[in-house]
N, C-alpha and C positions, 0 to 999 in steps of 0.2 A: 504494500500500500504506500504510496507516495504520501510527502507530508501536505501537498494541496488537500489531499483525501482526507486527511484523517483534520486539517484544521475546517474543513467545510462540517465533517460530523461532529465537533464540539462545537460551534457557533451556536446550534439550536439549543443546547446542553446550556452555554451561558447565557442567552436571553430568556430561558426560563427561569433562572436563579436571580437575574440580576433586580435588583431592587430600590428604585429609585430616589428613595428617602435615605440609604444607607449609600454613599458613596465612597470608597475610599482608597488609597495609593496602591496599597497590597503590596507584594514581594516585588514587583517591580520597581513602582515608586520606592524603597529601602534599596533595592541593588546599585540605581542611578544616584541615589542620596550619597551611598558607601562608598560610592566611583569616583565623586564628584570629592569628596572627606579625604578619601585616600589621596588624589593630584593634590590639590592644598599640599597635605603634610609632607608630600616629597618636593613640592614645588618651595615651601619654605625652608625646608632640610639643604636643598640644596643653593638658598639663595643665604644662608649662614653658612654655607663651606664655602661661597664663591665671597662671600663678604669676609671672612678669617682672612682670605687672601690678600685684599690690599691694602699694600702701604703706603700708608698715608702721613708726610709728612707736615707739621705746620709751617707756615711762611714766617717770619721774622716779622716781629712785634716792629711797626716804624717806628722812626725818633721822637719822643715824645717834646713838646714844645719849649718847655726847661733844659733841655739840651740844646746846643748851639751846635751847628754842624760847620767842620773843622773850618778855619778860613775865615771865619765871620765875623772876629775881631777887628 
C-alpha cells in the first residue's frame, strides 16, 4: 500500500474525531517548538565560542585637558 493510500484512509478517521471546540498543537506543534528551542541553544553556544575568540583591545585614553601637549610652552 502506498502512503497516498493509507493517508486518504485516515483522513475520514480524523474528521470524525476532530472537535471543534477543542483545538490544539498536539505532537506536532511540540516537535517544531523543540526544533525551533534546540537552533536557539546551538545558535547561542556557538555565538559564545565565536565571541571567546576576539581580541579586543582598548584604544588609549586621549590627553586629558590638564595636560599640555609637549611644545606648548
Amino acid at each position: 500500500m502506498s502512503a497516498h493510500q493509507a493517508l486518504t484512509q485516515l483522513v475520514p478517521i480524523a474528521a470524525q474525531e476532530f472537535d471543534k471546540n477543542k483545538v490544539t498543537p498536539g505532537v506536532l506543534g511540540f516537535i517544531v517548538f523543540a526544533v525551533m528551542a534546540l537552533a536557539v541553544w546551538m545558535l547561542m553556544k556557538s555565538m559564545n565560542r565565536h565571541m571567546g575568540k576576539v581580541n579586543f583591545e582598548e584604544a588609549p585614553e586621549p590627553a586629558t585637558a590638564q595636560t599640555a601637549p609637549k611644545g606648548a610652552e
